[in-house]
C-alpha positions in Angstrom: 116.2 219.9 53.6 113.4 218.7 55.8 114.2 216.9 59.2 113.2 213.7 59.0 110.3 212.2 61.7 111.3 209.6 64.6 110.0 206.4 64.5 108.9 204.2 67.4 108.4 200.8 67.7 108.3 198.0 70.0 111.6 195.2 70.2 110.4 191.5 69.5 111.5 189.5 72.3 114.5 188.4 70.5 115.9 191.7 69.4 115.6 192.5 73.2 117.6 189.7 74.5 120.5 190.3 71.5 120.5 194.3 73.4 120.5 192.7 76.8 123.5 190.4 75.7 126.0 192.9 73.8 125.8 194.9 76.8 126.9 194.8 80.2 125.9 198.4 82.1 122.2 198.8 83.0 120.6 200.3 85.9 119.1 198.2 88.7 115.5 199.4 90.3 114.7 198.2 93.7 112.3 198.5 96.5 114.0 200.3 99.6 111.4 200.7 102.7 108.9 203.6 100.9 110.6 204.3 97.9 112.5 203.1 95.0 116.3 203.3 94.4 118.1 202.8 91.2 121.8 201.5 90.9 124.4 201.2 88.0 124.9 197.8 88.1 127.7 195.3 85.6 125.8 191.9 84.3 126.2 189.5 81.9 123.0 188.1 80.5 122.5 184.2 79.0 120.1 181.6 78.6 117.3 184.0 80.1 119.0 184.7 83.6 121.2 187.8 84.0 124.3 187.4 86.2 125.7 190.3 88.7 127.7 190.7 91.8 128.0 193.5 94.1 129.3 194.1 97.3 127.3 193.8 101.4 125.1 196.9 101.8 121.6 198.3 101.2 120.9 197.1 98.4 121.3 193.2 99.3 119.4 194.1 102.4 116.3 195.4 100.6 116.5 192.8 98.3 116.1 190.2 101.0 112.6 191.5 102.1 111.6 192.3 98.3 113.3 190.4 95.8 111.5 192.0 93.1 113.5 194.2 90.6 113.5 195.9 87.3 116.9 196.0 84.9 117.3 198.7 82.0 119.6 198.9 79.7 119.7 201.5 76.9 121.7 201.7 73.4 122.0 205.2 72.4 123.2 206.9 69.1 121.2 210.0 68.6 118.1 211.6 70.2 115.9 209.8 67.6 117.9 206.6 67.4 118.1 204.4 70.8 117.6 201.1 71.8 115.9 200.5 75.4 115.1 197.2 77.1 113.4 196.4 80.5 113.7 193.6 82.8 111.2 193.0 85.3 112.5 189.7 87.3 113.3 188.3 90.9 116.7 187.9 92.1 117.9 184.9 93.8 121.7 184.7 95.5 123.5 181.4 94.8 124.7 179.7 97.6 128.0 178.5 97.0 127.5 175.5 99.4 123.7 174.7 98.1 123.6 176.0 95.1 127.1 174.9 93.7 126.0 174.5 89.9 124.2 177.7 89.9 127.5 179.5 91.5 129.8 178.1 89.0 127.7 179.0 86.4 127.5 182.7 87.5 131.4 183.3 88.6 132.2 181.8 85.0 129.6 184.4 83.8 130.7 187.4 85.4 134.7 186.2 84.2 133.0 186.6 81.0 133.1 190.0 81.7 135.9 190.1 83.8 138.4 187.2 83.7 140.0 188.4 87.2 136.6 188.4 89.2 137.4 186.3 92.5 140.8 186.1 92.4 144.1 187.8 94.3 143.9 190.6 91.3 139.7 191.0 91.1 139.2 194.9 90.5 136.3 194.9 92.8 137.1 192.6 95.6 134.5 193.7 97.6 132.1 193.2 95.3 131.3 189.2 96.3 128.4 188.2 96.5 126.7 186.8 93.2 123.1 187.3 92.4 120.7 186.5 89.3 117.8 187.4 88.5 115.3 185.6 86.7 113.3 187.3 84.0 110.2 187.3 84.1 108.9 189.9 81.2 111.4 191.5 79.2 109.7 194.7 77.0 111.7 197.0 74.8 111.6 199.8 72.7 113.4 201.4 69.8 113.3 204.7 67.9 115.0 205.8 64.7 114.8 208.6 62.6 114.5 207.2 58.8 
């Protein structure tokens, strides 16, 4: 029986975004000094802004100097049959003082995901600080093998 051929194809905008909110595990790409570094990262994407938190380290640090970042996240059933989307945006870190509405929008995002984030039994206390990012292109592709 012959193999059938892959087909590739570019994701409308909305297909994209549906990928980007059924799932919550994509890698983060970031600017650090001379190179680039890339991070699993949890988020919870709505109304075009994706929603994250993570702990004090290098990667806020870089992201202080160059706020520019790129998001992928992939659905993958087969070699011939995946889903990919990538985000290129800028991240911003609410304030919880300035920004209050912005905050409360993201913690009740990320308790989307999980309900104990920033209370006495969060699985990842030191994970903190909040951070969006706002896209600014979105681009996906797809391949199946029909």
């Amino acid at each position: 029986m012959p193999r059938p051929y892959p087909h590739f194809r570019e994701l409308s905008r909305a297909e994209a975004e549906e990928i980007l909110a059924r799932n919550h595990v994509g890698r983060l790409a970031f600017s650090v000094e001379n190179q680039v570094d890339i991070e699993p990262i949890h988020y919870v994407f709505a109304d075009g802004v994706i929603h994250g938190r993570t702990a004090h380290g290098t990667k806020l640090s870089a992201l202080a100097h160059r706020p520019w970042v790129a998001l992928e996240t992939d659905e993958i059933e087969g070699l011939f049959h995946w889903r990919s989307v990538v985000v290129r945006g800028t991240v911003y870190k609410p304030d919880p003082t300035l920004d209050e509405k912005d905050y409360a929008e993201s913690v009740a995002m990320i308790r989307h995901l999980v309900p104990e984030a920033f209370a006495p039994d969060d699985p990842t206390p030191s994970r903190d600080i909040l951070f969006r990012i706002y896209v600014d292109e979105v681009s996906g592709r797809a391949a199946d093998d029909r």
